[in-house]
LODOGU-267508 format. One record per residue: x, z, y of N, C-alpha, C, O in turn; residue in one letter. Coordinates in steps of 0.02 Angstrom, whole numbers, padded with zeros to 5 digits, always signed. Layout:
// residues N
XZYXZYXZYXZYA
...
***
This chain:
// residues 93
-00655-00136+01670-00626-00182+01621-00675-00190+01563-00705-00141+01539X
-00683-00256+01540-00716-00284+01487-00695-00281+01427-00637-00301+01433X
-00707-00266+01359-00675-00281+01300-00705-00350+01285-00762-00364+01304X
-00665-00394+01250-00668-00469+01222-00637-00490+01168-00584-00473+01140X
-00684-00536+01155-00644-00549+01078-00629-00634+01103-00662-00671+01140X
-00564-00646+01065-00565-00750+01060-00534-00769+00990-00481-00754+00963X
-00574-00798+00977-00556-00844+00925-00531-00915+00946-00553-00942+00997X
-00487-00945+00906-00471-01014+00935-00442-01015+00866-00431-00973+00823X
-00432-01103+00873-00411-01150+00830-00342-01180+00851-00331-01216+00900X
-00295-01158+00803-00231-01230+00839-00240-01287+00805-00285-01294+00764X
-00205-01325+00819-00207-01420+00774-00151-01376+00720-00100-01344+00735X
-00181-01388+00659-00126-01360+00602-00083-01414+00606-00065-01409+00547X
-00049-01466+00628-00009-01503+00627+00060-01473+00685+00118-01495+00684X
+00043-01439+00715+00094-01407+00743+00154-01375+00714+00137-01343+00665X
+00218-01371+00725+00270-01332+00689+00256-01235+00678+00221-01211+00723X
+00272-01200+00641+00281-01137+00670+00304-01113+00720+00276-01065+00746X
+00350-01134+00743+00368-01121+00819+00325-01134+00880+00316-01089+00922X
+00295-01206+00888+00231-01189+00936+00190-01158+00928+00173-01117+00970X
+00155-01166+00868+00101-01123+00862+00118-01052+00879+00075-01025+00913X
+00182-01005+00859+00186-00961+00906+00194-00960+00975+00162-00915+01004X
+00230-00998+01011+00207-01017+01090+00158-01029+01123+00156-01028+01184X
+00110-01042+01083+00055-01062+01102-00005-00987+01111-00043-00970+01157X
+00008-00962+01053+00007-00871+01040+00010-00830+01092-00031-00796+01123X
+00094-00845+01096+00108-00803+01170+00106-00829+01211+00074-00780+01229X
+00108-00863+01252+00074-00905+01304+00008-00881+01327+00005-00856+01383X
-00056-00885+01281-00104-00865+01276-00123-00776+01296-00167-00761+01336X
-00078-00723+01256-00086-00674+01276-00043-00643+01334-00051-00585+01353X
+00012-00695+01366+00029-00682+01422-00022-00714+01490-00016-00700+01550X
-00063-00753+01462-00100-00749+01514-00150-00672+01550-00160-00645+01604X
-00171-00665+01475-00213-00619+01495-00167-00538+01498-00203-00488+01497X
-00122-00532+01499-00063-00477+01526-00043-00499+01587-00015-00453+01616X
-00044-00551+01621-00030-00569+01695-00083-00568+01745-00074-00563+01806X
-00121-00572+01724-00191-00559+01753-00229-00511+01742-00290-00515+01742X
-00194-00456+01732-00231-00386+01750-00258-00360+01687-00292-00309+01690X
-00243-00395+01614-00297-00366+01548-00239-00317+01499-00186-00299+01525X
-00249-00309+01461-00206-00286+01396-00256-00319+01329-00317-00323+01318X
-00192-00339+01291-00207-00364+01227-00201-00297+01180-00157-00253+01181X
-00256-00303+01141-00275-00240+01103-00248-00249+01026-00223-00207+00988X
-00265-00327+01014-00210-00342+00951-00237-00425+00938-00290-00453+00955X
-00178-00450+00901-00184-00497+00892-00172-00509+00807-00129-00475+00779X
-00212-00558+00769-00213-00577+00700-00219-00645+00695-00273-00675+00689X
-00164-00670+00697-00157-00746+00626-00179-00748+00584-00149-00728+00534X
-00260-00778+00576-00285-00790+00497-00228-00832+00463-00217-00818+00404X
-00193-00878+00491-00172-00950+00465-00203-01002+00465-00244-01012+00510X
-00189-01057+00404-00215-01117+00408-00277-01100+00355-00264-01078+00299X
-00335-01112+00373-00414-01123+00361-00449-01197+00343-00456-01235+00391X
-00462-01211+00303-00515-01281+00317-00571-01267+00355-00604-01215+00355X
-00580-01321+00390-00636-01300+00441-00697-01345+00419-00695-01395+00383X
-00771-01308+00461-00827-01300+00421-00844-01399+00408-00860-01426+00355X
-00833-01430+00471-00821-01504+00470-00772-01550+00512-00760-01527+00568X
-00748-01594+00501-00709-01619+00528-00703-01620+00613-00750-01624+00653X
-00635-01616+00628-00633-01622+00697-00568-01672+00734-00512-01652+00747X
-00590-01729+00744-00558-01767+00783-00504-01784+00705-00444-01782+00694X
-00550-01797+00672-00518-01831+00574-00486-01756+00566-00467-01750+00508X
-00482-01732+00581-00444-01665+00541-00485-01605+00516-00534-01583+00545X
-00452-01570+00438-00509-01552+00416-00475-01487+00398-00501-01456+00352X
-00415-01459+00429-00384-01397+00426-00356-01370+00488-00309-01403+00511X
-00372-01321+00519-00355-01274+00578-00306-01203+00565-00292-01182+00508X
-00289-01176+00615-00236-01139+00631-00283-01096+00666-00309-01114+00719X
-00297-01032+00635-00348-00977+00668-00317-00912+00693-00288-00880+00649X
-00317-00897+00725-00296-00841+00788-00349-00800+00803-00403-00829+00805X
-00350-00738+00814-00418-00689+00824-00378-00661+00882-00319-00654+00867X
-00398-00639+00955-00348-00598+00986-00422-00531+01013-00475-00554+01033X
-00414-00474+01010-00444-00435+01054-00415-00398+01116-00366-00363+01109X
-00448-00405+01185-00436-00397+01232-00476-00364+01294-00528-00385+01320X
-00437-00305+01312-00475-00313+01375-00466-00325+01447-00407-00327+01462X
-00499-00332+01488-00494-00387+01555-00549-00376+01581-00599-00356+01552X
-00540-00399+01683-00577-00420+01713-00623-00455+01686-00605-00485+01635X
-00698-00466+01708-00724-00508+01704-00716-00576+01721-00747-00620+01691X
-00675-00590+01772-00650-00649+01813-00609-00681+01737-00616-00736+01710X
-00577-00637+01723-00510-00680+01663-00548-00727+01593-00519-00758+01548X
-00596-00720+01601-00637-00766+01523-00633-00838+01556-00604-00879+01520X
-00654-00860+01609-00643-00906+01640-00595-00923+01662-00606-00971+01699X
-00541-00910+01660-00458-00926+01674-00453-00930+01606-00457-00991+01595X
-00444-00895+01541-00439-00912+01495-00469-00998+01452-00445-01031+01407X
-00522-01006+01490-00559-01056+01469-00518-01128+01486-00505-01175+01449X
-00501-01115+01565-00502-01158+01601-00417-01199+01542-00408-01255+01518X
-00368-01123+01542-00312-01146+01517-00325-01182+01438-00319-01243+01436X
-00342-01148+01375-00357-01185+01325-00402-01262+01338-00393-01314+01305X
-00448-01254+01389-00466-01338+01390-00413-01385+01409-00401-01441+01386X
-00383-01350+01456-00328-01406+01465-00259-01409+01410-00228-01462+01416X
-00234-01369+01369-00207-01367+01294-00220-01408+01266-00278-01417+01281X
-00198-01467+01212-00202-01526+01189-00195-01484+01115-00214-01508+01061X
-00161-01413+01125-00152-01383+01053-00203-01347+01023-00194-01325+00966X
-00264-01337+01057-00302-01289+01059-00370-01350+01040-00388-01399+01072X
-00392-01326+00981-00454-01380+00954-00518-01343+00963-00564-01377+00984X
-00528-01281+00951-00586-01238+00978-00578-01188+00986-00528-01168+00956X
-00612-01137+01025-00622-01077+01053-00696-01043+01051-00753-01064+01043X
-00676-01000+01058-00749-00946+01068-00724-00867+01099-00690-00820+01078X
-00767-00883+01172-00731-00802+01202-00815-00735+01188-00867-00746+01218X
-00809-00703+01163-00854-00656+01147-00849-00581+01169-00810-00542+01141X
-00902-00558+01234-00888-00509+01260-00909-00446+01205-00968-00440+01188X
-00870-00412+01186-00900-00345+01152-00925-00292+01165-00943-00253+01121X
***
């Protein structure tokens, strides 16, 4: 097993309630697929460094994890297809 870090972005236009679904959703992937979540931190809402798709404030999430190597790419695959999810970054530690 790998340790990993992800950062992601939600669309701060989301309610509190998705944006936590979206949360867990996220770390039930990687608990269904063989990893454990080591912890998870809500920065909150951030201005981001430049605009993205006209929007100039994000919803920041830090999760650390560890997992298969196989699971960074299942992870990927799911946030690209997320309409809630504006950026990511998976970082092996």
């Amino acid at each position: 097993m790998n340790s990993y870090e992800l950062l992601y972005i939600l669309n701060n236009e989301l309610s509190d309630e998705a944006k936590d679904a979206v949360v867990d959703k996220l770390s039930a992937v990687v608990t269904d697929n063989g990893g454990t979540v080591d912890s998870v931190e809500k920065w909150g809402t951030r201005r981001l460094a430049y605009p993205i798709d006209f929007k100039t404030e994000g919803y920041y999430v830090l999760v650390n994890f560890s997992a298969p190597a196989t699971l960074p790419g299942e992870l990927e695959r799911i946030m690209r297809i997320n309409d809630a999810v504006v950026r990511f970054l998976i970082v092996k530690r």
